[in-house]
C-alpha angles and dihedrals in degrees: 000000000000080000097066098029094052096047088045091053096041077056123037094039105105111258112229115178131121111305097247084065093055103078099059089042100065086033081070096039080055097054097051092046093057080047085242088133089155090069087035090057094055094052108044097042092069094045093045083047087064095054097258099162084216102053093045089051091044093051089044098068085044089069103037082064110032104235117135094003132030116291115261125157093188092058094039086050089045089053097038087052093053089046088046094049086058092054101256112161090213095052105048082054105053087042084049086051093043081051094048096056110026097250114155088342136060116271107280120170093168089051087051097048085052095047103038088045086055083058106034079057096057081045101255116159109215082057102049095048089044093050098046084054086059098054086040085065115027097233116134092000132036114298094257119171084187099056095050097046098052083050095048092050084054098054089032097060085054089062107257121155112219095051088049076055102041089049086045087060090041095059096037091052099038091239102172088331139076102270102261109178084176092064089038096046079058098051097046088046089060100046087046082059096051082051092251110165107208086054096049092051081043091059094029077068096052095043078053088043095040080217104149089347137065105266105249121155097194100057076042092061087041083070105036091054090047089052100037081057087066095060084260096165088204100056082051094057095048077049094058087044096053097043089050092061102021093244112172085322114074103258109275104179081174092055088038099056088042096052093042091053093049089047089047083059104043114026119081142248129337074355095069094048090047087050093049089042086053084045092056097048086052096049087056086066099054137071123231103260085061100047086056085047088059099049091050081054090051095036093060093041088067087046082053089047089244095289133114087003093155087043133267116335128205124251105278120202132171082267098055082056105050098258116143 
């Protein structure tokens, strides 16, 4: 996750040196975006050599991901902390981010809310969402369902999806506001149609519920089976749920048990041992040649790294599922 989120913000974040700067930055903006990072790479070091607070965001991220050079955190967080000490937006996010997760520091949740707060200041995104996750849970500032929602609200009215989802959790849950599933059946609806998967697994289990929403299991599997595409364990798990009992999908024990496998080892908690409890029921119905069938299915969904396992599937929003 750090991969997609720090090149999105080293790129996304509005550069703002002195013009004569500007051209080879967004000549190496061009160039990762056209996923040429080689080139990338040749441009920005020298740059970032100088002191320029962009390019040193911007190969940062290189390194932090290992395109174009070897992959190094400690060199990406070293880079992201001289861009962040000139101010850069981009900088202070990705080091919040490095922070947040221990790459190429030591885990630091206190260093991440500093350093996302310096960003989410200047608007960015990333920062704000990452900060209001902070707050959310008390790790690193005071656990305070205010704040983060207040942070969320202001990352979710750009458009970003995982505050649209995190607000979505917050309303259906009561979490420092009245329960609203009105106003969380909305925000899921507009993080479903950005093709986030949590959100399409949180208003697959409405649609199951009919809380907010009609029941309908088969809008419900829509989502699961969008979601499950992008590697979402718990998709995987409702999957495994619905095949097991041929529930708006034609009963597939050899997809169930697969599923279910893939859910035990991924899912947490009291959820894992349900889904390798359901694993094994299903297994009591089979014969051996399928249960080797299933863990060929399951064997080649990790190779896949658990996404697309049934094969592509196709964009899913709220529309494609009957939602108005």
């Amino acid at each position: 996750m750090l991969r997609i989120i720090t090149l999105c913000v080293a790129i996304s974040v509005t550069f703002s040196a002195i013009p004569s700067m500007a051209a080879p930055i967004d000549d190496a903006q061009a160039a990762i975006a056209k996923k040429d990072f080689d080139a990338a790479v040749q441009i920005l070091r020298p740059l970032a050599e100088t002191g320029l607070a962009r390019a040193q965001t911007l190969l940062g991220a290189l390194y932090m991901t290992g395109q174009g050079v070897p992959k190094d955190e400690t060199e990406a967080a070293k880079l992201f902390k001289q861009s962040a000490d000139q101010g850069d937006s981009g900088g202070q996010t990705s080091l919040g981010l490095a922070y947040e997760t221990g790459r190429g520091v030591p885990k630091d949740d206190e260093a991440a809310a500093k350093y996302f707060r310096l960003a989410a200041e200047k608007g960015v995104v990333a920062a704000e969402v990452g900060l209001g996750a902070l707050y959310s849970r008390g790790t690193g500032v005071p656990k305070d369902d205010a704040e983060a929602l207040k942070w969320f609200r202001v990352a979710a009215a750009q458009g970003d999806a995982r505050a649209q989802f995190n607000l979505g959790l917050i309303y259906e849950n009561g979490r420092g506001v009245p329960k609203d599933i009105d106003a969380a059946v909305k925000f899921y609806r507009l993080a479903v149609d950005k093709g986030l998967a949590e959100a399409q697994v949180s208003l697959g289990n409405l649609y199951v519920r009919g809380v907010g929403v009609p029941q309908d299991e088969k809008q419900a599997v829509k989502l699961f089976l969008a979601s499950a595409a992008q590697g979402n364990a718990s998709a995987q798990f409702a999957l495994g749920i619905f095949y097991a009992g041929g529930q708006s999908l034609p009963q597939d024990l050899v997809k169930a048990y697969a599923y279910l496998t893939l859910a035990s080892e991924r899912v947490a908690g009291n959820a894992s041992q349900l889904a390798a409890k359901r694993r094994d029921d299903v297994a009591a119905l089979m014969d051996a040649a399928q249960i080797s069938q299933a863990q060929e299915f399951a064997a080649a969904c990790k190779a896949k790294e658990f996404k697309n396992c049934e094969g592509d599937a196709p964009a899913l929003g709220s529309k494609s599922v009957g939602v108005s």
